[in-house]
ROFI-623720 format. One line per 2 residues: number of its first residue (from 1); their letters; for each residue y, z negated, x of C-alpha. Coordinates in pm, 1 decimal, padded with zeros to 6 digits. Each point is the difference from the previous one (the first is absolute). Layout:
NUM = A = Y Z X; ...
This chain:
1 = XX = 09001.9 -06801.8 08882.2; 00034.8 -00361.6 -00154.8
3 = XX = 00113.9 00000.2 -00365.6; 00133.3 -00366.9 -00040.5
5 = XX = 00023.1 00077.2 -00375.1; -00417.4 00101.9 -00088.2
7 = XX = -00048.2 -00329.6 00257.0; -00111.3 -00341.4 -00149.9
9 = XX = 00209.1 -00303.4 00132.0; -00310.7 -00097.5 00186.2
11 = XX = -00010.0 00330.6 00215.8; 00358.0 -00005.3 00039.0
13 = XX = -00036.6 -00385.9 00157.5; -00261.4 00120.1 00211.1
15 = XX = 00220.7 00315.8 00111.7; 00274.6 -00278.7 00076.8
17 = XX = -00243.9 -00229.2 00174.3; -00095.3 00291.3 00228.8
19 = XX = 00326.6 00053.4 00099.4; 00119.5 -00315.1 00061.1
21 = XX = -00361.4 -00084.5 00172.0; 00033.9 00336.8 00259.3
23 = XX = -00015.8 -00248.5 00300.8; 00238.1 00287.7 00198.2
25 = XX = 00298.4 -00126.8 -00214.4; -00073.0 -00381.0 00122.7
27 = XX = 00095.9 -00143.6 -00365.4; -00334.5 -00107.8 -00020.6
29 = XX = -00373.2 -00044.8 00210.0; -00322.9 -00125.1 -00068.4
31 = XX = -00007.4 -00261.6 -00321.4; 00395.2 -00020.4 00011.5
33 = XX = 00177.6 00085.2 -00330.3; -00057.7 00055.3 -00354.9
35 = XX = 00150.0 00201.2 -00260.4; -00035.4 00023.7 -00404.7
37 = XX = 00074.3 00191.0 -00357.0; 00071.7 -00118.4 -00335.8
39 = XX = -00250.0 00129.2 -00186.8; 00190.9 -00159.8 -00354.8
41 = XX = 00188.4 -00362.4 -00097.4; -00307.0 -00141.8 00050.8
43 = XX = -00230.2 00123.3 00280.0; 00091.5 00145.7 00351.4
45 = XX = -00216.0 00103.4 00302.2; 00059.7 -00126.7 00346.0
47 = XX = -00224.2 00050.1 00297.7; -00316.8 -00184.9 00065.5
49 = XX = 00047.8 -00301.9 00277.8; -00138.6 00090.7 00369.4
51 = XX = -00009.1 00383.6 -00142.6; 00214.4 00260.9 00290.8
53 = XX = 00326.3 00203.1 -00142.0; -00074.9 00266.9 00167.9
55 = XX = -00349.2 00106.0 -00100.0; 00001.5 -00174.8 -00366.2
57 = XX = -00256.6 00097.9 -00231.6; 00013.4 -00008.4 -00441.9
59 = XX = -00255.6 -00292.3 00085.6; 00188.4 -00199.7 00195.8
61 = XX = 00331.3 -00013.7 -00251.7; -00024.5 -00267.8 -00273.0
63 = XX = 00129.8 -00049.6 -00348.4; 00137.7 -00297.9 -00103.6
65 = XX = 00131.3 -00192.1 -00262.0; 00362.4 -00066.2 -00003.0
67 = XX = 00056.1 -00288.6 -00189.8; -00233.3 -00204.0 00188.3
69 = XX = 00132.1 00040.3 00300.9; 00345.1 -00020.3 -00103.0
71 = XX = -00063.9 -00367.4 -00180.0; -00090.1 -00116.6 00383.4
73 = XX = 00409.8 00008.2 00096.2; 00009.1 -00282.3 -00279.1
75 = XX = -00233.9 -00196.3 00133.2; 00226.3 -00300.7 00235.9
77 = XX = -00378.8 -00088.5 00181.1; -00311.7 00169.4 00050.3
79 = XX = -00250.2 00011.5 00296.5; -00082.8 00298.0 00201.6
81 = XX = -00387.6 00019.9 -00150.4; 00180.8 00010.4 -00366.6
83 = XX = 00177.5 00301.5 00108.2; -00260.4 00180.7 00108.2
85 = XX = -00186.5 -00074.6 -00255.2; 00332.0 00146.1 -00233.6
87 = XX = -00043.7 00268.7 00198.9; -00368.2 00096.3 -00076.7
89 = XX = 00076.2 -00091.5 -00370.9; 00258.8 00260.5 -00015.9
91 = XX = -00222.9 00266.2 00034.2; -00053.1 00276.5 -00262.1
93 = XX = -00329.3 00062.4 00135.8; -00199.8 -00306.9 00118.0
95 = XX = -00193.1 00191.6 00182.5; 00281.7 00149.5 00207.0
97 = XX = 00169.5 -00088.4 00358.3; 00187.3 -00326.0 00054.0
99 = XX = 00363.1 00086.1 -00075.8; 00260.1 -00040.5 00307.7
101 = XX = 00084.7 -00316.7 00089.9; 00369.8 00119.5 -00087.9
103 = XX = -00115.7 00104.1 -00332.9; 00273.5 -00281.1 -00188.6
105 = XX = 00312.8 00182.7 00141.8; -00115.2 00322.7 -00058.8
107 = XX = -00070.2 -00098.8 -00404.0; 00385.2 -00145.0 -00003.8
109 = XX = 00127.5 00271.7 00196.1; -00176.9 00260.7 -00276.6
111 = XX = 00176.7 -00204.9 -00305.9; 00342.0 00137.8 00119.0
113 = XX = 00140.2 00257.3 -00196.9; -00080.6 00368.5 00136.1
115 = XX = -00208.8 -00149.3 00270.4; -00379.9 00190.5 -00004.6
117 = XX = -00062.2 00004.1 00369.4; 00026.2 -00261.3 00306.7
119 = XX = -00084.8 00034.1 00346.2; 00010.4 -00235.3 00258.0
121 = XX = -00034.1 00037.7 00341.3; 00050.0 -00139.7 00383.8
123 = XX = 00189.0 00236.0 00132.6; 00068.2 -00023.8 00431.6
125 = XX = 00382.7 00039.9 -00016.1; 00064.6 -00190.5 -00276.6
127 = XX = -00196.6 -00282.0 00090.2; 00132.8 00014.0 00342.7
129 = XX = 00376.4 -00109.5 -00183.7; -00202.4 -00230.3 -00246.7
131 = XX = -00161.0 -00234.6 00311.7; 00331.6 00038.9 00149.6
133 = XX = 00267.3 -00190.0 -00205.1; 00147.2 00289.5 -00117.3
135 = XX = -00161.5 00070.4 -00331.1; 00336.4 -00140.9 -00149.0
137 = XX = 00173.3 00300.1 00200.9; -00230.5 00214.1 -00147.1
139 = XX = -00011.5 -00051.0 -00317.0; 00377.1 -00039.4 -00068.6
141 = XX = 00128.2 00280.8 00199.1; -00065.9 00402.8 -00009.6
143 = XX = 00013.0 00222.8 00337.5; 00043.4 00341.0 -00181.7
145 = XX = 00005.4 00166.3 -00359.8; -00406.7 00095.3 -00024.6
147 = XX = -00037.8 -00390.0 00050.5; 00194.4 -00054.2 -00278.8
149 = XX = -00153.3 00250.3 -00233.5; -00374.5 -00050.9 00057.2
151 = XX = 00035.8 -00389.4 00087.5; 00277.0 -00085.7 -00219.1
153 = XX = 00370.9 -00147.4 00090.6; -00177.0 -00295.3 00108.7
155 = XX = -00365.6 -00192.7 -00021.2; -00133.0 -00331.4 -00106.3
157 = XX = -00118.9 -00223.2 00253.2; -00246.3 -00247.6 -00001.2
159 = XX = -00059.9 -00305.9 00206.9; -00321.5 -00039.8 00214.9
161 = XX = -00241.6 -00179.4 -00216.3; -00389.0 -00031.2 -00094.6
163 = XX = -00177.9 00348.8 -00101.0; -00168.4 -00008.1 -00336.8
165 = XX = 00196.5 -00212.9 -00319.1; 00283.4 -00206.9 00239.2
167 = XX = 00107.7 00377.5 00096.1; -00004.8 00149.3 -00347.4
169 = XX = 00194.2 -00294.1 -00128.8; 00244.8 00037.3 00269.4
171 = XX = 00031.3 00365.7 -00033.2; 00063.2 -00068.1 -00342.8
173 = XX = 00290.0 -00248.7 00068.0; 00146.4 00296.1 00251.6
175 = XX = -00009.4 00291.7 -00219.6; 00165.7 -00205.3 -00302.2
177 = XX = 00286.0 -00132.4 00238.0; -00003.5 00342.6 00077.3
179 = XX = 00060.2 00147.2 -00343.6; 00243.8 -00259.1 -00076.0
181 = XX = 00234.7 00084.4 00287.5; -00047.2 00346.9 00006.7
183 = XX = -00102.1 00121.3 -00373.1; -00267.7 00208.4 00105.7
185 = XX = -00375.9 -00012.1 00142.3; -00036.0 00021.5 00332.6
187 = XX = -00177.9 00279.1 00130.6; -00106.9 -00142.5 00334.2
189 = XX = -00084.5 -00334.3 00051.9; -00015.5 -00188.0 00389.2
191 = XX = -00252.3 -00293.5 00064.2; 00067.0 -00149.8 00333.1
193 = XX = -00232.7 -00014.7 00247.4; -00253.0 00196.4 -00241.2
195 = XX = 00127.2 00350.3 -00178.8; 00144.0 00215.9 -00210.7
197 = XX = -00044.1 00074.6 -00356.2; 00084.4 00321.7 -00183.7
199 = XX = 00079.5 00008.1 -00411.7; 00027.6 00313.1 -00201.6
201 = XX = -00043.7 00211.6 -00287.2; -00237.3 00263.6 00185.1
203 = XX = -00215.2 -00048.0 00275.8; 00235.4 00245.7 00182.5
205 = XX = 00351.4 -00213.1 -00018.5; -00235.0 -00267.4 00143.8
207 = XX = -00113.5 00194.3 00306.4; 00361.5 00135.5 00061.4
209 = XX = 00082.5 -00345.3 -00014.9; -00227.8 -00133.1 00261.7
211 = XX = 00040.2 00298.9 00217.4; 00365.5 -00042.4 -00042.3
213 = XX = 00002.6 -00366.3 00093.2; -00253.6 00055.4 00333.7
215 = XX = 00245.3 00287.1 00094.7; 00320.1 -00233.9 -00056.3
217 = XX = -00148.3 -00300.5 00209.7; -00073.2 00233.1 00294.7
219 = XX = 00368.9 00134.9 -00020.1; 00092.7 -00406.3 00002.6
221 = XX = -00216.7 -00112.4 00245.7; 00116.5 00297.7 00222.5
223 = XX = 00362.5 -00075.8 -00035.0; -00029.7 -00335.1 00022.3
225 = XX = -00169.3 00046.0 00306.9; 00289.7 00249.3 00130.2
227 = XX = 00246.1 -00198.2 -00097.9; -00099.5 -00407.1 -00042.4
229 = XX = 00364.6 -00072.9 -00087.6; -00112.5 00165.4 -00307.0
231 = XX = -00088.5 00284.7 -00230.5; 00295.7 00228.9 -00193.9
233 = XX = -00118.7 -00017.4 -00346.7; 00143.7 00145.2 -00257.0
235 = XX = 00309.8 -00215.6 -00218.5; -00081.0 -00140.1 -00349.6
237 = XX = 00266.7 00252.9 -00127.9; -00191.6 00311.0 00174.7
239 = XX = -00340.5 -00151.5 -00141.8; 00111.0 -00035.4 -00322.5
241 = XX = 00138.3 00394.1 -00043.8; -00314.8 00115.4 00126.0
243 = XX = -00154.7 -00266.3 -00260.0; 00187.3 00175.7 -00256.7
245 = XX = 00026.4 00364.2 00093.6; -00140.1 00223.2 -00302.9
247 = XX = -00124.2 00289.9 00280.1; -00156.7 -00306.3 00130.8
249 = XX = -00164.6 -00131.7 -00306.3; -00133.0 00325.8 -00041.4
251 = XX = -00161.9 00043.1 00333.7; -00170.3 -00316.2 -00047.3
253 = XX = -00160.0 00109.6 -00326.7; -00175.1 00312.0 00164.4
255 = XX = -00095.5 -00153.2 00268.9; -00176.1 -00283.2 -00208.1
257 = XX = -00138.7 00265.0 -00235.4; -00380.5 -00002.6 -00045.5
C-alpha cells in the first residue's frame, strides 16, 4: 500500500507522472506532458525533456534551480539558444537530463503559496473545447458541483502562444489577472489549442483536478453536442454556494489528502 507520508517528493512526482502518463486515461501519450515538485524556495524537480509520463524513471526527473529560471520572465529579449542554454544551467546536477522545455512555468507556478506539485497534460476532451473556440465557455462556466470542487468555481485561461518562455510569461500574466479578479489561485489552468495544467498542495488534489477537468469536458462536449443551442450550466449564485459550502470544503480536503 502507498504511504505518501515515508515518500520523498521525488517518488511522489513520479507516482503522479504515472498516473497522469497511463495512456488509457488519454491526458497524456508518448513525450506529451510534464509535471514537477518543490523540493524548497530554491530548487524544484520537473521532468526531463523528450522523457514519457507514463513510464518515468528517478533518472529521467531533474533538479533545478529556481531563481535562475525565474530571472528569465524579466528578461524583455532573449533568443531561443539562450534559453536552452538557461535551461541546462539550471541544473543541480550537470550531469543530469535536459530539463523540460516548460521548465520556466513550472518554477513560477512552484513560487505560489501552498503550491508543491504541477501537472500538465493534453487531455482528448478538453482539448477538443480548447481547438474549438470554446475554451472561454469552459473556463468561465461549471456543469455540476464535483467540477466545482476539484476544478475550482472557475479556471484561468490562456491564449495560444509559443511553448517554452513566451508561454510561461503569458501564463504568468493569466494567473495574476486571475488572482486579482478572483482572490484566489486557480487550480486549473486552460491553454488553447495546447492543454491543461493542474496546481496543488499534494500530488493527489492535482490528479483529482485533471481527472475532474477530462470528466467535465466530456460531459460539455456531450451536451453541447445534444443540444448545440447550448449547455445548462450551473448559475453564478449555485456555483458560488457550492464554492462556499463547509461539507464541501471538507470533502475537498480528503479527497486531496496525501
Amino acid at each position: 500500500m502507498r504511504n505518501p507520508k515515508a515518500l520523498s517528493p521525488l517518488d511522489r512526482m513520479l507516482w503522479l507522472s504515472h498516473q497522469l502518463g497511463d495512456e488509457t486515461r488519454g491526458l497524456a501519450i508518448l513525450g506529451e506532458g510534464n509535471t514537477s515538485t518543490r523540493i524548497d524556495s530554491q530548487q524544484f524537480i520537473v521532468k526531463a525533456s523528450g522523457s514519457t509520463l507514463g513510464n518515468l524513471q528517478p533518472q529521467q526527473a531533474t533538479a533545478c534551480n529556481s531563481k535562475s529560471l525565474l530571472n528569465l520572465l524579466k528578461i524583455k529579449k532573449i533568443s531561443d539558444q539562450e534559453v536552452d542554454q538557461a535551461l541546462l544551467d539550471s541544473r543541480i546536477d550537470p550531469k543530469a537530463l535536459k530539463p523540460s522545455v516548460e521548465a520556466v512555468f513550472h518554477a513560477y507556478l512552484l513560487s505560489l503559496p501552498d503550491v508543491h506539485f504541477v501537472g500538465h497534460t493534453h487531455p482528448i476532451a478538453v482539448n477538443q473545447l480548447l481547438c474549438s473556440g470554446k475554451g472561454k465557455l469552459f473556463a468561465d462556466k461549471r456543469l455540476f458541483p464535483d467540477q466545482i470542487v476539484c476544478c475550482g468555481a472557475s479556471s484561468a485561461l490562456v491564449p495560444y502562444t509559443d511553448p517554452g518562455l513566451i508561454l510561461a510569461k503569458t501564463i504568468r500574466t493569466q494567473v495574476e489577472k486571475f488572482i486579482d479578479h478572483t482572490g484566489t489561485l486557480p487550480k486549473t489552468i486552460l491553454i488553447e489549442n495546447h492543454g491543461l495544467i493542474c496546481i496543488g498542495k499534494t500530488e493527489k488534489e492535482v490528479l483529482a483536478s485533471t481527472l475532474m477537468a477530462e470528466k467535465s469536458a466530456k460531459i460539455m462536449v456531450g451536451a453541447l453536442s445534444v443540444n448545440p443551442k447550448g449547455a445548462v450550466y450551473l448559475t453564478a449564485t449555485q456555483v458560488q454556494r457550492i464554492a462556499g459550502r463547509p461539507d464541501e470544503h471538507y470533502r475537498q480536503k480528503i479527497l486531496n489528502q496525501s
